[in-house]
C-alpha positions as CSV (number, residue, x, y, z in Angstrom):
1,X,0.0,0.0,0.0
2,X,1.8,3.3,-0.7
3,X,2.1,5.7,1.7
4,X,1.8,8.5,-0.6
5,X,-1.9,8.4,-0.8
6,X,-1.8,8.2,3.2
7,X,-2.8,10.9,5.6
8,X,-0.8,10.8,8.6
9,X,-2.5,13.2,11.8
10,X,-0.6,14.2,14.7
11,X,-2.9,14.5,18.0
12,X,-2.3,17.8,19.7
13,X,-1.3,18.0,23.5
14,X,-4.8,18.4,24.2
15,X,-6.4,15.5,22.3
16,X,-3.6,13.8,24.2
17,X,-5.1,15.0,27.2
18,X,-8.1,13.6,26.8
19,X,-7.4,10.4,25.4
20,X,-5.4,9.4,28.7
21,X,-8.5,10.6,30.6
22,X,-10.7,9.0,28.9
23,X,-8.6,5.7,28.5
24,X,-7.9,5.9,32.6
25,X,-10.3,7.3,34.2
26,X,-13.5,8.7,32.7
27,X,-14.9,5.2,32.7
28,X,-15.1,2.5,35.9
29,X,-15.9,-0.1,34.0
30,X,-13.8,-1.1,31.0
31,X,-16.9,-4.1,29.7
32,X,-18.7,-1.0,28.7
33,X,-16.6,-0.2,25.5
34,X,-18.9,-2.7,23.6
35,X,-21.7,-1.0,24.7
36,X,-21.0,2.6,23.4
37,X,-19.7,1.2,19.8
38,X,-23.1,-0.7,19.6
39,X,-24.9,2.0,20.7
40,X,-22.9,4.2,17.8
41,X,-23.2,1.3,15.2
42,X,-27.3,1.4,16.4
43,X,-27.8,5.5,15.7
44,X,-25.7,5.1,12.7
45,X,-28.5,2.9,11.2
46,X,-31.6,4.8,13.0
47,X,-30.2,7.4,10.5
48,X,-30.2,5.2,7.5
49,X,-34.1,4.4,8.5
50,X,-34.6,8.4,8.3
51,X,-32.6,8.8,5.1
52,X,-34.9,5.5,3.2
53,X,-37.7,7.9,3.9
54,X,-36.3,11.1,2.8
55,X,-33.9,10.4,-0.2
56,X,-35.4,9.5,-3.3
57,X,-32.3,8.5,-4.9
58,X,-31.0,6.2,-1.7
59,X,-28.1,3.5,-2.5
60,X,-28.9,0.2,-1.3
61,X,-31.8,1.4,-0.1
62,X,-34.0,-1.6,1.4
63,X,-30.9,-4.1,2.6
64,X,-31.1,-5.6,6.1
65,X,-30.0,-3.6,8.8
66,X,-27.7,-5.3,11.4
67,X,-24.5,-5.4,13.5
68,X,-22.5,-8.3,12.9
69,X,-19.3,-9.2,15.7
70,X,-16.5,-11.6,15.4
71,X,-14.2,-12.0,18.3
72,X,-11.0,-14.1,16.8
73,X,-8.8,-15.5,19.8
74,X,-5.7,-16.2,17.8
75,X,-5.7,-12.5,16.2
76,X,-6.8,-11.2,19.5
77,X,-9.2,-8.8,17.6
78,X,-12.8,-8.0,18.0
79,X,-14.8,-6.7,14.9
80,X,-17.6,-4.9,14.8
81,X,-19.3,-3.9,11.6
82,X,-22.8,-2.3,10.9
83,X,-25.0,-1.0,7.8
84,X,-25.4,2.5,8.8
85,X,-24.7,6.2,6.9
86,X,-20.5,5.4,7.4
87,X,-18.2,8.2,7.0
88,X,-16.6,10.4,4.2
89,X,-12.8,11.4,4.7
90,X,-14.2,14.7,6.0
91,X,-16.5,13.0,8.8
92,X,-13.6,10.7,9.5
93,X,-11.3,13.9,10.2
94,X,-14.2,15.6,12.4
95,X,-15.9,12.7,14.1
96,X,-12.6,10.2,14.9
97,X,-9.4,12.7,14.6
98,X,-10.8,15.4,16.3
99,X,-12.2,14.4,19.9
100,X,-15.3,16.2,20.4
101,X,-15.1,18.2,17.7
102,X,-14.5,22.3,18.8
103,X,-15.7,21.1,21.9
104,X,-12.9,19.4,23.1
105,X,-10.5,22.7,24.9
106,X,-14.1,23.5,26.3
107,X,-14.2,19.9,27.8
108,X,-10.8,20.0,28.8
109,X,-11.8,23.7,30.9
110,X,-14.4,22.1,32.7
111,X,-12.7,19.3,33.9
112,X,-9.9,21.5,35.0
113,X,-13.1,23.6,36.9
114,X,-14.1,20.5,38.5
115,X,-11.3,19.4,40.4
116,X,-9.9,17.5,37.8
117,X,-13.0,15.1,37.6
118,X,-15.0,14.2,34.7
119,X,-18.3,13.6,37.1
120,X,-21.3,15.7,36.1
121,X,-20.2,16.7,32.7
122,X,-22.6,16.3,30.0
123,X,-22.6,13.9,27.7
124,X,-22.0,16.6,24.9
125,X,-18.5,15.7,23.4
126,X,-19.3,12.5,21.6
127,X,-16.2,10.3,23.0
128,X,-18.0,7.1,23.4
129,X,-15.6,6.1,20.6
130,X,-12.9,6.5,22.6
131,X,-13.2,4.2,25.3
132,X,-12.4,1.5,22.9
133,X,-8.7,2.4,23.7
134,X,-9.5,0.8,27.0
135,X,-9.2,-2.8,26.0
136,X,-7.5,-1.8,22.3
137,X,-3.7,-0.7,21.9
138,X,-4.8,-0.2,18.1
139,X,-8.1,0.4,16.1
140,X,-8.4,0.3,12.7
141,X,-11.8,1.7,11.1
142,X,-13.0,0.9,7.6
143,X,-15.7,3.0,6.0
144,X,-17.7,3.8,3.0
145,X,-20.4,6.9,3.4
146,X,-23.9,6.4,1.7
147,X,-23.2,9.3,-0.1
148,X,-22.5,8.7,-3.6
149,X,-19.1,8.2,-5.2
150,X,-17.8,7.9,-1.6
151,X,-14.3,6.8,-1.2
152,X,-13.5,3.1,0.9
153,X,-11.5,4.6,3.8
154,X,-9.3,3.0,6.6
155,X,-8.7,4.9,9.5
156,X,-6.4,4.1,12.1
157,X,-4.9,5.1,15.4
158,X,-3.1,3.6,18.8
159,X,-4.9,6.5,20.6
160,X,-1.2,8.1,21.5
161,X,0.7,9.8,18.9
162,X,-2.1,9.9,16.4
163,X,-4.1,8.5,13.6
164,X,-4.1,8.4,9.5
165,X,-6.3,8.2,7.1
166,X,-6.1,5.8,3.5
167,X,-8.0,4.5,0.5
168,X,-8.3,0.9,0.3
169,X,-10.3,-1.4,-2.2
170,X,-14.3,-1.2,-2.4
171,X,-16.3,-1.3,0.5
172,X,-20.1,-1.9,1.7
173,X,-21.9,0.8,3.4
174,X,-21.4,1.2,6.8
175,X,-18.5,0.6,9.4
176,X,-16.2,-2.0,10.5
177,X,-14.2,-1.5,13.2
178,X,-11.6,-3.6,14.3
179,X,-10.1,-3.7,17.9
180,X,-6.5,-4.9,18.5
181,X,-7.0,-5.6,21.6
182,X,-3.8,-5.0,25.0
183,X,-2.1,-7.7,26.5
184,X,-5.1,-6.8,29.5
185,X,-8.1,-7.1,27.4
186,X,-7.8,-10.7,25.5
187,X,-10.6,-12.5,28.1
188,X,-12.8,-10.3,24.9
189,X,-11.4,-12.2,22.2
190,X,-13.8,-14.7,22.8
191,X,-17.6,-14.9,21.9
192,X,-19.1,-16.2,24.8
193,X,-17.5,-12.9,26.8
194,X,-19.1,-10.8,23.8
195,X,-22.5,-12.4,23.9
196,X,-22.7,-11.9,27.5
197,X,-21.6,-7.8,27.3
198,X,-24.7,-7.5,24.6
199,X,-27.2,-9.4,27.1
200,X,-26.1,-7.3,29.6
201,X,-26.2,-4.0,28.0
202,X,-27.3,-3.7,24.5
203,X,-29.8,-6.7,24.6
204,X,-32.8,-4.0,23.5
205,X,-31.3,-2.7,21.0
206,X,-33.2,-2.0,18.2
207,X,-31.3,-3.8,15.2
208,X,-29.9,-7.3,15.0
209,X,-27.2,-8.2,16.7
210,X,-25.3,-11.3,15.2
211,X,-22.7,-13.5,16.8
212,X,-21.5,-16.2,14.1
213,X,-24.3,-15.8,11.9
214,X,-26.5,-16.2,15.3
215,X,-28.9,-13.4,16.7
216,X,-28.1,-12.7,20.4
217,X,-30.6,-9.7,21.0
218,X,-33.8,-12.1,20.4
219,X,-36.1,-10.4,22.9
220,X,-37.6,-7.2,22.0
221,X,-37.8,-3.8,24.2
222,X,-41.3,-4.4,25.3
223,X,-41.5,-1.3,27.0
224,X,-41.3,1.0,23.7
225,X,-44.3,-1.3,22.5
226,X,-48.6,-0.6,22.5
227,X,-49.4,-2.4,25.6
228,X,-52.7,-3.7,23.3
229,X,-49.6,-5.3,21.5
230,X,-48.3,-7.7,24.0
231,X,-49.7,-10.5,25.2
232,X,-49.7,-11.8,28.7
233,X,-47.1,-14.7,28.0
234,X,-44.8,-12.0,26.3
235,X,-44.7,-9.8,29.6
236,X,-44.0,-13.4,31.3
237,X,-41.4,-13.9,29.4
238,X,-40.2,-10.3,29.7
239,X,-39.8,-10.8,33.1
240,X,-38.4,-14.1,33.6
241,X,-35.6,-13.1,31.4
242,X,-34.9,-9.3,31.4
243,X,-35.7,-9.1,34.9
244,X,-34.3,-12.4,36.5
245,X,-37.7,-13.2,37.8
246,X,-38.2,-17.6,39.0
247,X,-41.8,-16.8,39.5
248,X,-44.6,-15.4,37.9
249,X,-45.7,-11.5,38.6
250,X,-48.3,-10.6,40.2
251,X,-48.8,-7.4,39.0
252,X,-47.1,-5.1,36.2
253,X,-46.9,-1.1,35.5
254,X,-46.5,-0.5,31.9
255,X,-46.7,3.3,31.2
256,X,-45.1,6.1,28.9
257,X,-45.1,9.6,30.2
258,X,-44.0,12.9,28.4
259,X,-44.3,15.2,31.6
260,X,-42.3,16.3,33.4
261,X,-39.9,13.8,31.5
262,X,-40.3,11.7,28.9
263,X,-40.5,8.0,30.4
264,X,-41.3,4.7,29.2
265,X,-41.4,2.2,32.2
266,X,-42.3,-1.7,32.1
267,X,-41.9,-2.7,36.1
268,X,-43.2,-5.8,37.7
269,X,-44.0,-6.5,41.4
270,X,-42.9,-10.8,41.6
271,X,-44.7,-13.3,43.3
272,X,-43.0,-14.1,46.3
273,X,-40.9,-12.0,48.3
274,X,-37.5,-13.2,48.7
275,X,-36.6,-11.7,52.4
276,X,-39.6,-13.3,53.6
277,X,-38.4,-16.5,52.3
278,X,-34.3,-15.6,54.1
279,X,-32.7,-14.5,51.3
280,X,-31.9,-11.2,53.5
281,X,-32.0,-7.4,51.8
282,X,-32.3,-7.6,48.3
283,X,-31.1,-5.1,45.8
284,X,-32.8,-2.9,43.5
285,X,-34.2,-4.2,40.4
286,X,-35.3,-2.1,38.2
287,X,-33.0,-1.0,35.5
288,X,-32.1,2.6,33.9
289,X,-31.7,2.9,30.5
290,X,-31.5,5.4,27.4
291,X,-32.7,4.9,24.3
292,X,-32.7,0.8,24.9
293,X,-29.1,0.7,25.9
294,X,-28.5,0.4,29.9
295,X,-27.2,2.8,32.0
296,X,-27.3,1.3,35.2
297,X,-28.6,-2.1,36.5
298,X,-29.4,-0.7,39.8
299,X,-29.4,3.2,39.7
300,X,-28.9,4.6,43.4
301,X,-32.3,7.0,44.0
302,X,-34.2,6.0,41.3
303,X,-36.6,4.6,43.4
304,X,-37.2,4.8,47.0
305,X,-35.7,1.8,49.3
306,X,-38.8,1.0,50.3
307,X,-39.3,0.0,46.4
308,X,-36.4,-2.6,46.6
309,X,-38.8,-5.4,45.7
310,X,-40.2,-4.5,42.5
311,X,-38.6,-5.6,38.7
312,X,-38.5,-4.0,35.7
313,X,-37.4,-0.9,33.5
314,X,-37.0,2.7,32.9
315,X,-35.9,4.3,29.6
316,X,-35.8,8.1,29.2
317,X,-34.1,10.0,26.0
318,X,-34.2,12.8,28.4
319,X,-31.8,12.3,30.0
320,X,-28.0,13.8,30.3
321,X,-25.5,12.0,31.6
322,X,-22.1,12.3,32.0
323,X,-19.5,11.4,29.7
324,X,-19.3,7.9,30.6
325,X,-23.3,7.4,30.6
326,X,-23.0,5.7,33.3
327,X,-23.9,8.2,35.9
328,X,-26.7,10.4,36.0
329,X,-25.7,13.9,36.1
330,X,-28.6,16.2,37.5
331,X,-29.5,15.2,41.0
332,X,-32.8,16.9,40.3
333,X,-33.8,15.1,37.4
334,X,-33.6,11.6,39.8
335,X,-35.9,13.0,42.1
336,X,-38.0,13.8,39.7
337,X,-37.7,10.7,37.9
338,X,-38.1,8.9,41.5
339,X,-41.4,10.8,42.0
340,X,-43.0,10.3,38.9
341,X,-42.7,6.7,38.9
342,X,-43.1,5.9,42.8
343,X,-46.4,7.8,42.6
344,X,-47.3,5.4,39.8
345,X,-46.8,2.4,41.1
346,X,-48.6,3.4,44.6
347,X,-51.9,4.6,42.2
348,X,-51.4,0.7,40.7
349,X,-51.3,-1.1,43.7
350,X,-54.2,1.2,45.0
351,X,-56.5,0.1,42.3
352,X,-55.9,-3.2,41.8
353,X,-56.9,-3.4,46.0
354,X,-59.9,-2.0,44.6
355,X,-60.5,-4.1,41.7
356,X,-59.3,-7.5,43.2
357,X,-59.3,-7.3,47.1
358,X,-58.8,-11.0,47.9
359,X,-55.9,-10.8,45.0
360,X,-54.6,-7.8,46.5
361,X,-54.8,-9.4,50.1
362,X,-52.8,-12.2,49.3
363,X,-50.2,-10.2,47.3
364,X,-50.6,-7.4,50.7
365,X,-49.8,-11.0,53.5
366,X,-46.7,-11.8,51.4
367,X,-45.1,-7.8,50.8
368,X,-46.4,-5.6,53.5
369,X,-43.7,-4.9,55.7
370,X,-42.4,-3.0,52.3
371,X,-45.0,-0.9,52.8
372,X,-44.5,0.3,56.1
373,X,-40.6,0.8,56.0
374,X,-42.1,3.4,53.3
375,X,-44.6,5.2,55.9
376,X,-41.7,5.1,58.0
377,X,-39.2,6.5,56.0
378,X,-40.7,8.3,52.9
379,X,-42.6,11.2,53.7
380,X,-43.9,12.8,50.5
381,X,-46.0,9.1,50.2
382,X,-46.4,7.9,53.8
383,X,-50.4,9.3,53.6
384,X,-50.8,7.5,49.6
385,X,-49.2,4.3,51.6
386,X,-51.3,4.4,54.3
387,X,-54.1,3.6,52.2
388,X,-52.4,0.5,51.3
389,X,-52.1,-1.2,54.6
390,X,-54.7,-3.7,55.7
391,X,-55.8,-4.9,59.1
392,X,-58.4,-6.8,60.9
393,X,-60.4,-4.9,63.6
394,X,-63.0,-5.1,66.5
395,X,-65.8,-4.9,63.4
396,X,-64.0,-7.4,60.9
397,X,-64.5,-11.6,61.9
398,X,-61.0,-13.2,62.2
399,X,-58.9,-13.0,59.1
400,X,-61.3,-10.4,57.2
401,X,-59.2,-7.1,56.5
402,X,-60.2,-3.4,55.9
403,X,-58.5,-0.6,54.9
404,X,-57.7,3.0,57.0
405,X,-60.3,4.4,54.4
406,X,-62.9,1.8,55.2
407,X,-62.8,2.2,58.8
408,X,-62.7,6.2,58.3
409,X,-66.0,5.6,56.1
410,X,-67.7,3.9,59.4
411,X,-66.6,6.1,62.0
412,X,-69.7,7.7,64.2
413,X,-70.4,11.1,63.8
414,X,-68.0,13.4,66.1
415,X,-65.6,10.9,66.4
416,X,-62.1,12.3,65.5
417,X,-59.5,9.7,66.3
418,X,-59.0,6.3,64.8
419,X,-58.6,3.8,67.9
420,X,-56.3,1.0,68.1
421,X,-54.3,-1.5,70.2
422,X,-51.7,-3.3,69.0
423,X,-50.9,-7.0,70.0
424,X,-49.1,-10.0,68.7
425,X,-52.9,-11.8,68.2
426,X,-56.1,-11.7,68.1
427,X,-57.0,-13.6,70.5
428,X,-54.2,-12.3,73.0
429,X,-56.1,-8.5,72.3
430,X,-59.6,-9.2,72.6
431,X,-58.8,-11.2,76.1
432,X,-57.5,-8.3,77.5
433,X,-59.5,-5.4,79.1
434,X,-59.2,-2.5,76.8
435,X,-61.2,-3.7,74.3
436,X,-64.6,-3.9,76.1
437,X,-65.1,-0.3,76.6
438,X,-65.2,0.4,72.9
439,X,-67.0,-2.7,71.9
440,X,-69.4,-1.3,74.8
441,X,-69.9,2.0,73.0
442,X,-69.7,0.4,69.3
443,X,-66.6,1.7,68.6
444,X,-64.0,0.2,66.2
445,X,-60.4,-0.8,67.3
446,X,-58.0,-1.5,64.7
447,X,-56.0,-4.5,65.5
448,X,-52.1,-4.3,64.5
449,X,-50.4,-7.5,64.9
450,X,-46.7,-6.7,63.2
451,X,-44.1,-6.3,65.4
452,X,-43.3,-2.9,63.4
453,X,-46.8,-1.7,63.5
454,X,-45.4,0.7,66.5
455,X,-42.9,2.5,63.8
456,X,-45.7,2.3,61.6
457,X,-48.6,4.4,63.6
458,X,-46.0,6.7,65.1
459,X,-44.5,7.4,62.1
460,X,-48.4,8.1,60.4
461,X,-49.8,10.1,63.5
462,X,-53.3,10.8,61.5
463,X,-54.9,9.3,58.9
464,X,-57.4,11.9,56.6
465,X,-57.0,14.3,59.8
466,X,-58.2,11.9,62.6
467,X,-55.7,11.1,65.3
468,X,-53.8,7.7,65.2
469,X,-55.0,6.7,69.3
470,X,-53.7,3.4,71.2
471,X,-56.5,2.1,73.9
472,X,-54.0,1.3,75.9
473,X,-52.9,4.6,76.8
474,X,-53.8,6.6,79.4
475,X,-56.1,10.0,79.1
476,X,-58.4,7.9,76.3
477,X,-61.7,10.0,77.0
478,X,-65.1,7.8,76.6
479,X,-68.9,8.8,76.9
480,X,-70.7,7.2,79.8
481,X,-72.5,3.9,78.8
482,X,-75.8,2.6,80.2
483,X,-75.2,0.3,83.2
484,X,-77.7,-2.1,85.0
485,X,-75.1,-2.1,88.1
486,X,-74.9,0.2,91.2
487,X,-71.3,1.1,91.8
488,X,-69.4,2.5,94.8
489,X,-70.2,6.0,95.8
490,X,-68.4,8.9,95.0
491,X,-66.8,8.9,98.6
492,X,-66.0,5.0,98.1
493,X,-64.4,5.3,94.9
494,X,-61.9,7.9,96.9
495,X,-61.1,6.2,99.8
496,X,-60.8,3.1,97.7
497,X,-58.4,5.1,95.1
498,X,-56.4,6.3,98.2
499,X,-56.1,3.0,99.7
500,X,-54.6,1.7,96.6
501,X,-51.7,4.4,95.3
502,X,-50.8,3.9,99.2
503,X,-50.5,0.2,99.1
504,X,-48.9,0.0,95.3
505,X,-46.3,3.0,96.1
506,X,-44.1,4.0,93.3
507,X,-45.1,1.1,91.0
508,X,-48.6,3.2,90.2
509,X,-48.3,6.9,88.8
510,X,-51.9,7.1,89.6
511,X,-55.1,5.1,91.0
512,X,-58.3,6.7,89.6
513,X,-62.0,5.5,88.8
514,X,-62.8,5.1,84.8
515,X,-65.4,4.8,82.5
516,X,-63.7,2.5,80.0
517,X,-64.4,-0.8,81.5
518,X,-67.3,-3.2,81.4
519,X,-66.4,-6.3,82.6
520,X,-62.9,-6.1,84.3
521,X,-62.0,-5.1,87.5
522,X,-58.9,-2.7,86.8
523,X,-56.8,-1.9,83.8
524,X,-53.3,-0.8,83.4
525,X,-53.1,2.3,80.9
526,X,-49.3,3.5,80.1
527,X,-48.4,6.9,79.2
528,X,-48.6,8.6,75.8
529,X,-45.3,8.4,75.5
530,X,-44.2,5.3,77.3
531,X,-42.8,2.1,75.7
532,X,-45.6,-0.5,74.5
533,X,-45.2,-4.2,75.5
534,X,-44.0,-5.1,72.1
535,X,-41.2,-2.2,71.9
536,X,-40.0,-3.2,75.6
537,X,-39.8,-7.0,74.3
538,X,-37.8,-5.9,71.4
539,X,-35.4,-3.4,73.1
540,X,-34.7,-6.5,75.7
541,X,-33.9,-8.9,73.1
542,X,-32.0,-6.4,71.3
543,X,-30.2,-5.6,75.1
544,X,-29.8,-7.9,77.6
545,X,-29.0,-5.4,80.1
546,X,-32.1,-3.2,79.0
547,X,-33.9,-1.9,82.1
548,X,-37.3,-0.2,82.2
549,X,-38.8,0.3,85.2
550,X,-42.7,-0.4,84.2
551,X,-44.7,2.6,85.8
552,X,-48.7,2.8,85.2
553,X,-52.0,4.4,85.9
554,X,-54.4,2.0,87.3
555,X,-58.3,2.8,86.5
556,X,-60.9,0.7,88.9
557,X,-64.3,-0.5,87.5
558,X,-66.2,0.9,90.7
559,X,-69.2,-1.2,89.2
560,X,-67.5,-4.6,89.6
561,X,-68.5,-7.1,92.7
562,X,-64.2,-7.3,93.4
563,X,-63.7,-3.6,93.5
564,X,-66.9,-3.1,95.4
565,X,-65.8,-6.5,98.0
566,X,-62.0,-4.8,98.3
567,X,-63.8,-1.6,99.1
568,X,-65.5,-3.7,102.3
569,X,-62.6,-5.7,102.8
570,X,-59.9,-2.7,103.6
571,X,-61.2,-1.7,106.6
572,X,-62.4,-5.5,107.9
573,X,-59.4,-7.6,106.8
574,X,-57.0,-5.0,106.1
575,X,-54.2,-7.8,105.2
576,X,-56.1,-9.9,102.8
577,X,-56.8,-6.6,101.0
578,X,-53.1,-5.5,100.7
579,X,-52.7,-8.6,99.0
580,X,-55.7,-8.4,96.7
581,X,-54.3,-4.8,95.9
582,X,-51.2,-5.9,95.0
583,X,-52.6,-9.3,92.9
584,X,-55.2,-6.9,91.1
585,X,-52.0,-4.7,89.9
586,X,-50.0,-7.6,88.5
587,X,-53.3,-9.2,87.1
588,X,-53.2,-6.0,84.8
589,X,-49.6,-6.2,84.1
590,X,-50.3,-9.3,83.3
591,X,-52.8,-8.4,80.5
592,X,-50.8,-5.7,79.4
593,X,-47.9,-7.9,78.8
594,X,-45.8,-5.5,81.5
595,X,-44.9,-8.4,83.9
596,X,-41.4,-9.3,83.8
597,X,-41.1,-11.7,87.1
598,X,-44.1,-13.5,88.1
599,X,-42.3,-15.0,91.3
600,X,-43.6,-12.8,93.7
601,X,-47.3,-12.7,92.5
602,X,-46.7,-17.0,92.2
603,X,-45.4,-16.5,96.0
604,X,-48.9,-14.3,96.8
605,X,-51.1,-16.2,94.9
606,X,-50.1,-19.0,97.4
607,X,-50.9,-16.2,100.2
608,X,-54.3,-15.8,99.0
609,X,-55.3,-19.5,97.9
610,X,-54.3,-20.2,101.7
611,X,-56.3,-17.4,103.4
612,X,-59.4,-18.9,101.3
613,X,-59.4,-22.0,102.2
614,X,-59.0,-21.3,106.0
């Protein structure tokens, strides 16, 4: 070949410059050369698709579009070559010899403004090219334009000192580029290493993508589709292969959006939930990416944590990213992504409770406690969430649920809290005291029965603007209710109070007469702000050295034949009254799940059985 019909190009200091940054640090992962050249081979032909429809007078117009690789282990090459627009001598020149175009010094500036880092620089410059220096110590490119009487070019460079330019015998349309690859980068002269860099980023993309004569990219970016397109073994499939998923989905989101971005999302929510079954914290899994190509299999604040479980994809042309594409770039732009799509998939999962409760309920058993890290820990969707929780209540027969919104639609008239009590059963709550005086009064009592229900509520507070209230707390104000039984006087019901925060000391806060109870003697109510039964448990397991000292009001029934007998009893057996006092106290600990050591009541129940059968 004579070299007097060869261009020879000497890179500047600059291009230089941004060759080695590009080469050894702009990108973090070196698989994803593959993945930019497809991409440029892909846009290449997208253009050829355009100019089919626009040129009358088209060359080849018509032929198969496709991107053909060969990875040869004893050359240690990889070749990739595509039937899109090529390049003239000029585009050559403009597009491969001069990085960035004009743009380059300005790219270089910024850099230098940034520290020195490349991170949150647009990707404007067009240098996706270049990271094939990563794996290659020299690429050669070979090139006819569509234009007509194009010349055959070769172009080639080592990415160091330069690059020239030569005629060489007729060509197809298109490009072929061929990577020579570094002493580092020969695990990619191999095709199974190639076909798994196209599954894992370029598996969507639009054109064939052949391997040995052999399509790799077989399944199709159902997200850019008509969902009236698709059928439900096509999303199946979808998800069992783009997403990973060993079961079958349960639910799916497939939506386009133009505002406030333009997204096209295709997300699943899987059958069974794998940290329920001990497969510990999963990872995110739903994928970003542009234009069909990915970005990132797990993008950091796309979606909330809470979100974790859910499968699927985003695609938005919208966005900018940095040089390497594999960042996002504008902070705000993730947000906004993140609350598009998060407020999305809450308004699915909202109406499919609607239009399949008993679906919904199943799907709600199996992924709930998802749903309440998220009223714990997202705040712009903990009130949309809250309608997503299910419970069984005082109203509801055993293993029936309702919603917040159902039990807000049956509240009585006045009534501005939303009771409840929460327990680790049903039949552990209803045995206790606190539910009678609402049952009494036909009041519903939500029953929460997860041991994070406690986060839950406190992290709610209202629902719709009624008060989130616990019966077991103290300062719970009820309405008389009708009573066939005469009770202890006025003057009774002090004495007796008297009697009793003198006998029980420092382990009582208070001794008072209530309205709430019905058919129990006493009842322990702790304060607004003290520690429920469940949270103590948890904060002793978590701490074996955890002490709380368990201080509570107690509220008498002065209706019920013991309180009215211990009222007699005080004055005429004094002792055997102390020690009713003191069993009554623990009998409410006792249902309140706030006795630690039972040995001394065992050791006074002895007392008592003793005295009564003398």
């Amino acid at each position: 070949m004579s070299t007097a019909t060869t261009e020879k190009h000497v890179f500047q200091a600059e291009i230089q410059q941004l060759l080695d940054l590009v080469v050894h640090s702009l990108y973090t992962d070196k698989d994803i050369f593959l993945r930019e050249l497809i991409s440029n081979a892909s846009d290449s032909m997208e253009k050829v698709r355009h100019l089919e429809g626009t040129e009358k007078h088209f060359k080849d117009a018509g032929e198969e579009l496709q991107i053909t690789l060969e990875a040869n282990k004893d050359a240690g090459t990889v070749t990739l070559t595509d039937r899109g627009i090529g390049m003239t001598r000029e585009e050559l020149i403009e597009n491969l010899g001069t990085i960035a175009h004009s743009g380059t010094k300005a790219f270089l500036e910024q850099i230098k403004a940034n520290g020195g880092s490349s991170s949150g620089l647009i990707g404007q410059f067009g240098v996706g090219f270049y990271s094939a220096f990563m794996v290659a110590d020299k690429v050669e490119v070979f090139s006819r334009s569509w234009k007509e009487d194009a010349e055959s070019l070769r172009w080639e460079s080592d990415g160091k000192t330069g690059y020239e330019i030569e005629p060489v015998d007729e060509l197809p349309r298109g490009v072929k580029i061929v990577l020579h690859l570094n002493e580092a980068s020969k695990e990619f002269a191999d095709d199974f290493r190639i076909k798994g860099l196209i599954q894992r980023y370029s598996n969507f993309v639009g054109f064939p993508i052949l391997i040995e004569g052999k399509r790799v990219n077989e399944v199709e970016a159902l997200w850019l589709k008509n969902k009236s397109e698709i059928t439900d073994e096509e999303y199946k499939a979808f998800y069992q292969f783009a997403c990973k998923g060993f079961d079958d989905p349960t639910y799916r989101l497939h939506f386009s959006a133009d505002a406030p971005i333009t997204i096209n999302a295709l997300i699943f929510t899987p059958g069974e939930n794998p940290e329920k079954t001990g497969f510990g914290k999963v990872d995110g899994g739903v994928a970003l990416y542009c234009k069909k190509v990915l970005i990132d299999p797990e993008p950091k604040g796309l979606l909330p944590e809470w979100l974790r479980f859910v499968k699927g994809v985003v695609d938005s042309a919208d966005l900018p990213l940095n040089i390497s594409r594999e960042t996002m770039q504008d902070s705000a732009l993730v947000r906004k992504l993140n609350g598009v799509i998060t407020k999305r998939i809450i308004k699915m999962f909202e109406k499919e409770a609607s239009a399949d409760p008993a679906k919904y309920r199943d799907f709600y058993k199996k992924f709930e406690r998802f749903f309440k890290e998220g009223i714990a820990t997202d705040y712009s969707n903990k009130d949309a969430l809250a309608k997503l929780l299910r419970f069984e209540t005082s109203m509801t027969e055993a293993g029936e649920v309702c919603s917040l919104t159902d039990y807000a639609g049956r509240v009585k008239d006045g009534q501005d809290k939303i009771y409840y009590l929460i327990g680790s059963n049903r039949d552990q709550i209803e045995s206790g005291p606190y539910i009678e005086a609402f049952k009494a009064r036909g009041l519903e009592v939500i029953y929460f029965m997860d041991a994070v229900d406690e986060y839950v509520v406190d992290s709610l507070g209202e629902f719709e603007g009624k008060k989130l209230v616990s019966v077991r707390h103290a300062g719970v104000e009820l309405d008389d209710v009708d009573s066939d039984a005469d009770g202890l006087s006025e003057e009774q019901v002090n004495a007796l109070c008297e009697f009793l925060k003198t006998e029980l000391g420092e382990k009582v806060t208070k001794v008072s007469s209530g309205k709430r109870l019905v058919e129990s003697p006493v009842i322990a109510l702790v304060p607004e702000d003290g520690m429920s039964p469940q949270v103590r448990q948890m904060m002793k397991a978590m701490d074996e050295n955890f002490k709380d000292e368990v201080k509570v009001e107690l509220e008498i029934n002065p209706r019920h034949a013991l309180i009215k007998k211990l009222s007699e009893t005080r004055e005429s057996h004094p002792e055997v009254a102390k020690l009713v006092a003191a069993q009554m106290l623990d009998n409410a600990l006792i249902s309140a799940g706030l006795l630690d050591d039972a040995r001394e009541m065992i050791r006074r129940m002895n007392a008592l059985m003793e005295k009564a059968m003398q």
